[in-house]
C-alpha positions as semicolon CSV with decimal commas, in nm:
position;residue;x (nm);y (nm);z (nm)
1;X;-6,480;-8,004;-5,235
2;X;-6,427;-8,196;-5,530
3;X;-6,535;-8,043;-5,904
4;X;-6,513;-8,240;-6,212
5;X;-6,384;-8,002;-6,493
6;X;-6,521;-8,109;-6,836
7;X;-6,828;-8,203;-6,665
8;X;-6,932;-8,397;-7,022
9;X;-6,698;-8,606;-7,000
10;X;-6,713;-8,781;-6,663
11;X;-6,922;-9,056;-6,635
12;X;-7,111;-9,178;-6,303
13;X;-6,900;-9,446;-6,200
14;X;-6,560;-9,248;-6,245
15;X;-6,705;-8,969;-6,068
16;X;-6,790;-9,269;-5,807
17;X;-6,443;-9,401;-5,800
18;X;-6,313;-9,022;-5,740
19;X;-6,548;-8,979;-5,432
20;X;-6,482;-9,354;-5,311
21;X;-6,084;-9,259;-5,340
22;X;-6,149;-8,958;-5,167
23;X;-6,370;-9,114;-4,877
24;X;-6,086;-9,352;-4,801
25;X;-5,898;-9,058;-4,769
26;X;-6,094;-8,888;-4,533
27;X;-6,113;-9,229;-4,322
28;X;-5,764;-9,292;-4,303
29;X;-5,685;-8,924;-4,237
30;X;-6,021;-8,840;-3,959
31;X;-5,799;-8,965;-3,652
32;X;-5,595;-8,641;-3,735
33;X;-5,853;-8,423;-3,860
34;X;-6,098;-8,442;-3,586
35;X;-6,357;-8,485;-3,865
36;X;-6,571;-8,728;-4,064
37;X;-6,456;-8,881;-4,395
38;X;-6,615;-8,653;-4,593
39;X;-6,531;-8,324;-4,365
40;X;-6,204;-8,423;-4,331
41;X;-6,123;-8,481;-4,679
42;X;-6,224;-8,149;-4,760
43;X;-6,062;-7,967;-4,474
44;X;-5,724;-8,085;-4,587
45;X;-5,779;-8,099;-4,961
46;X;-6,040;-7,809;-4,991
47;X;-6,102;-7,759;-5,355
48;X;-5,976;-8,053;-5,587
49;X;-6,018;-7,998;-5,979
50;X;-6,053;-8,343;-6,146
51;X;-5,985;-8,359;-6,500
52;X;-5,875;-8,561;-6,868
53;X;-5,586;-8,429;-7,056
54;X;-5,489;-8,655;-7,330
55;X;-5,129;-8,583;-7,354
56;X;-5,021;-8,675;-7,038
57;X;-4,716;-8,858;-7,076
58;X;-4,842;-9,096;-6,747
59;X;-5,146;-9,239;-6,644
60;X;-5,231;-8,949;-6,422
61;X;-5,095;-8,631;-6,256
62;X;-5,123;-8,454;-5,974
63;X;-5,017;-8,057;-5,953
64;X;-5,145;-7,775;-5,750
65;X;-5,492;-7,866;-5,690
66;X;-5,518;-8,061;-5,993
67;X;-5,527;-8,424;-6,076
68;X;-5,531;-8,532;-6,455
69;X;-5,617;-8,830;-6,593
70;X;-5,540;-8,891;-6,972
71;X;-5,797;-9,106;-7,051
72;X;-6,126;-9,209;-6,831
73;X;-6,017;-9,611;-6,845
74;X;-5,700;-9,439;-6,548
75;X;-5,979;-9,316;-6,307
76;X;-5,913;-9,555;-6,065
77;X;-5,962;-9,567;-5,654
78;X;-5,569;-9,661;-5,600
79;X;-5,417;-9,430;-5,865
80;X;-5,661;-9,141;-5,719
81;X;-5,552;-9,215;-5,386
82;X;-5,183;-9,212;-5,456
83;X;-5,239;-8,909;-5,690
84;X;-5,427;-8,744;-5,354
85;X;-5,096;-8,852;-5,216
86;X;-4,886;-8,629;-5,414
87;X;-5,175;-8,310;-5,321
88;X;-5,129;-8,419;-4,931
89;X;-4,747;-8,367;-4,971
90;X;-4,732;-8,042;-5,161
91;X;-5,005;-7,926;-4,872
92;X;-4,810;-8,033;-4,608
93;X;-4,536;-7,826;-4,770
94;X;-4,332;-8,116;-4,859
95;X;-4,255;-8,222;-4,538
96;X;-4,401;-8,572;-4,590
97;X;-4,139;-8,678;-4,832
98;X;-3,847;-8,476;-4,690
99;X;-3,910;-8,674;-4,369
100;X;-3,942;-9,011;-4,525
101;X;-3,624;-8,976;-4,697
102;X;-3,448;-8,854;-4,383
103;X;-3,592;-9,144;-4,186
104;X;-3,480;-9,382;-4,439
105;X;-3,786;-9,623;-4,393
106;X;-3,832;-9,990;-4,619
107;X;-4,103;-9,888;-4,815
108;X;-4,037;-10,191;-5,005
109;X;-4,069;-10,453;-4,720
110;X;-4,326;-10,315;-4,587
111;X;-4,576;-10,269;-4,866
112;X;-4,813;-10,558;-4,989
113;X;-4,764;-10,422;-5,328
114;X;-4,507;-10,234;-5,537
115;X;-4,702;-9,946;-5,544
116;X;-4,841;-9,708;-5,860
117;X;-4,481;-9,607;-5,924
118;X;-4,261;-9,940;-5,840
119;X;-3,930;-9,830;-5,751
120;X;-3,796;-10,014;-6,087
121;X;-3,983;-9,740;-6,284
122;X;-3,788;-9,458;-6,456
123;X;-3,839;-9,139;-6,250
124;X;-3,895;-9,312;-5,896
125;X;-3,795;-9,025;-5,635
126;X;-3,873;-8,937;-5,310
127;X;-4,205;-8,771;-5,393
128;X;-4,350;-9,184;-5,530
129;X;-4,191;-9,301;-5,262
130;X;-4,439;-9,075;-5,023
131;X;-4,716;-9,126;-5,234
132;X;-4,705;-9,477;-5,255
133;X;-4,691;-9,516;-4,909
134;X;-4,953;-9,258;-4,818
135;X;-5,190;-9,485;-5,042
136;X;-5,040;-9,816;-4,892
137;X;-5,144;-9,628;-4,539
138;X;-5,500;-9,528;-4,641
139;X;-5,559;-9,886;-4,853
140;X;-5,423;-10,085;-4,562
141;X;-5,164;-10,211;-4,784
142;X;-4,907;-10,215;-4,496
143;X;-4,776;-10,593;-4,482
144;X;-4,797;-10,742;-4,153
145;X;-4,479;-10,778;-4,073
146;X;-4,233;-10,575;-3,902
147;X;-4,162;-10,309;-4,141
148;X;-4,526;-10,287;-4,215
149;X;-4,602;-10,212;-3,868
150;X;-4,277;-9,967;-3,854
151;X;-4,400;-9,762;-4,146
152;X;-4,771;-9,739;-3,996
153;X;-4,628;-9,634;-3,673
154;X;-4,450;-9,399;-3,806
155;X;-4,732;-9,240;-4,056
156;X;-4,971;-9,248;-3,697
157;X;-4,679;-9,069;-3,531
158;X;-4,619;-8,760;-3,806
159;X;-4,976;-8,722;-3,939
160;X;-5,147;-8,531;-3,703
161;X;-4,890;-8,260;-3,766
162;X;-4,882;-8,302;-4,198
163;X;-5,247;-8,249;-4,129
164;X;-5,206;-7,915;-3,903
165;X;-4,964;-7,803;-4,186
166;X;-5,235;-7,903;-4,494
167;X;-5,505;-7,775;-4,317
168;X;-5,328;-7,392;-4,290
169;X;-5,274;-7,470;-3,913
170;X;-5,615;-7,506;-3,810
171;X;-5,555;-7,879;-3,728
């Protein structure tokens, strides 16, 4: 379920992008879920606080079942679904990211874009990595090219079971 905290201060068409983000979500993720967009999205996220918080020192952040944006010009359908990224992870109990960096995948050649945290950013770790993939997967940012087609493989191969793990085991 998604709730907008400070209610005032969401307007219709960032509480659109949220939902948009969130059905892509629940598109790329239904395969594993068993589910629709919508009913999938919510069995793996269940409830997801959206809010502002001016001082963020980034665009956005995610933690617990929070995402924060600090200002209403970052509510956007890529940096929510990379954000929703981050959730996924922390749900699947960090398996996601434990397993990319143990695989040792190219993120970078296979990607069609650098991501919402480019590797050259301060701060890139292991958890960007994962979410910038997870939103390359669900965007169908995946280049078509052999380490495109590696990476999407491999998300196909693992997600069924991050998604048993999310969902409390009821996948």
């Amino acid at each position: 379920m998604i709730i907008f905290d400070q209610e005032n201060l969401w307007l219709p068409r960032h509480m659109h992008t949220v939902y948009c983000a969130a059905d892509i979500v629940g598109a790329a993720l239904m395969l594993f879920t068993g589910e629709t967009p919508d009913i999938g999205y919510t069995a793996v996220f269940t409830d997801q606080h959206f809010r502002f918080t001016k001082t963020l020192k980034y665009h956005a952040h995610s933690s617990g079942n929070v995402i924060r944006y600090r200002h209403p010009d970052f509510v956007g359908i890529a940096l929510t679904v990379h954000e929703l990224g981050h959730t996924f992870d922390r749900l699947a109990k960090l398996q996601p990211q434990s397993e990319l960096a143990l695989d040792g995948l190219d993120i970078k050649a296979g990607s069609l874009w650098p991501g919402m945290h480019p590797p050259s950013l301060t701060g890139y770790t292991p958890a960007e990595a994962w979410a910038n993939l997870f939103a390359d997967y669900c965007l169908g940012m995946l280049a078509p090219n052999p380490a495109g087609r590696a990476l999407r493989d491999w998300m196909d191969a693992n997600m069924g079971a991050w998604c048993a793990v999310a969902m409390g085991g009821k996948g």
